[in-house]
N, C-alpha and C positions, 0 to 999 in steps of 0.2 A: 659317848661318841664311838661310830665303829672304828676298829683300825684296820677294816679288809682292805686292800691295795684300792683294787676297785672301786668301791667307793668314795676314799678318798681322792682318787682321780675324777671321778668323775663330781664330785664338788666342787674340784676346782674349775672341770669342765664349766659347771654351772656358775660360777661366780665369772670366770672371764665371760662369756657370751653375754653375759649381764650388762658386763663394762663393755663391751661390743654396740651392743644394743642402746646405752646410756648415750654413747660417741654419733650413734647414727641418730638418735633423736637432738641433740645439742644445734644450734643453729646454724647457720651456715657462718656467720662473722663471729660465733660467742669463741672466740678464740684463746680467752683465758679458761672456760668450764673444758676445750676439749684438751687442752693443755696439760689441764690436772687429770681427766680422765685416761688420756694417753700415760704418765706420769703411773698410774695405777694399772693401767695395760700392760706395761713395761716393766713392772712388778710382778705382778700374778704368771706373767709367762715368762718369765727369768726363773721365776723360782720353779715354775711347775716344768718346764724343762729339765732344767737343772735335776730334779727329782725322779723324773724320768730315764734320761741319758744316764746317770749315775744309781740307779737302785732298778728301779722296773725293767727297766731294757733289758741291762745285760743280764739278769736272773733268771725273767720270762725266756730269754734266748734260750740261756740252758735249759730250762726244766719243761717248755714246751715247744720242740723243733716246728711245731708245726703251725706256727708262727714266725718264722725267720724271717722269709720276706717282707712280711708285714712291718718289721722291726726296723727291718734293711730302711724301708721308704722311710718310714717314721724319723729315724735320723734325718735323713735326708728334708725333710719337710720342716724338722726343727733348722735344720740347718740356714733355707732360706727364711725362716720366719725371722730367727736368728737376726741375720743380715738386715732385716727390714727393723729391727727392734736395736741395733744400734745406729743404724741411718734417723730413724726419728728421735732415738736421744741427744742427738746434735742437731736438732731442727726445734726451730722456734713455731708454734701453731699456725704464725702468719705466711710460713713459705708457701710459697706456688704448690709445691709440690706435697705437700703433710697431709690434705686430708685424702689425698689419691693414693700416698703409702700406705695410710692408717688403711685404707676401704681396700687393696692386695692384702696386707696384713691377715684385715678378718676376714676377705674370701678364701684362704690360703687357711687358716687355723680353725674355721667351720669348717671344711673340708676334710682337715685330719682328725680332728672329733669326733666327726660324723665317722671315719673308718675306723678309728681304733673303739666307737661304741658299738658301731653296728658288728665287725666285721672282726677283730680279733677279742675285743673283753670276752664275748659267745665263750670263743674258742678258749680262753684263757682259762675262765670261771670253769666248763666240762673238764678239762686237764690237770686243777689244783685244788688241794683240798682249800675247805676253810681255814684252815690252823697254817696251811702255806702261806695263804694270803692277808692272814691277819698279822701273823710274822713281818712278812713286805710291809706292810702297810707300817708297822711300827718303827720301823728301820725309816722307813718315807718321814713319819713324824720325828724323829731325831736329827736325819739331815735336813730336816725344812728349818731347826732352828741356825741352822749354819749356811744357808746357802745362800748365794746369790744375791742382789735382787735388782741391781742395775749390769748391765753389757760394760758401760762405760761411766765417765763420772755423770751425775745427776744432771741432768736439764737444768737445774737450780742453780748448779754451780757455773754451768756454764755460761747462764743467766746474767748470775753476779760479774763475773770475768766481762761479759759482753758490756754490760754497765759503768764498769772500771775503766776500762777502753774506748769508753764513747766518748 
């Protein structure tokens, strides 16, 4: 497996649009299948932020100015992603409103994917050698075992708590 930065971002690029893709095909009422696919949405992008904001960001910042701005937004675009990814960890699949977050969610993180493949990785990959980014990427592989992977407590537990209550 490699460990360039790159790469492993963009795996995981490939694996969420996956589960993007899995959420739009699910049916309109299968409210337990989007349930658990959101559940794993809310995963993959907790960690991969997480991975981002604390290793790639701030490195890439220094060692390629000429990606700043791009980094600027990118925060900022986790940030509302953010926000939408613990608003649905406290929603049950049946709200009114869950699969209209989920579908801002993935227009919102297809978005940012698309700029950080198209528009800074370019620039990143011309500006760092291999051995920089295989370095990042390893660093990425050690924080992925500690990071994240819920905003808030689990859907599950909330779940349970909601059941307890009823």
């Amino acid at each position: 497996m490699s460990t360039d930065a790159i790469v492993l971002l963009r795996e995981d690029h490939k694996e969420i649009r996956r589960l993007f893709r899995e959420f739009e095909k699910a049916g309109t009422d299968a409210y337990a299948t989007k349930g658990r696919i959101v559940d794993k949405i809310i995963e993959a992008l907790t960690v991969h932020t997480y991975l981002e904001n604390e290793c790639v960001y701030p490195e890439v910042r220094a060692l390629v100015p000429e990606v700043e701005d791009d980094i600027l937004e990118s925060y900022e675009e986790h940030h509302v992603a953010d926000v939408l990814v613990m608003e649905l960890a406290t929603m049950k699949p049946e709200d009114e409103h869950f699969t209209a977050k989920v579908t801002v969610l993935i227009e919102n993180v297809d978005h940012h994917i698309d700029e950080e493949e198209k528009e800074w990785f370019p620039e990143v990959r011309k500006h760092l050698g291999r051995k920089q980014l295989q370095a990042m990427g390893a660093r990425m592989l050690e924080l992925r075992e500690k990071a994240p992977t819920s905003p808030t407590a689990p859907r599950a537990l909330k779940k349970a708590l909601d059941a307890l209550t009823a």
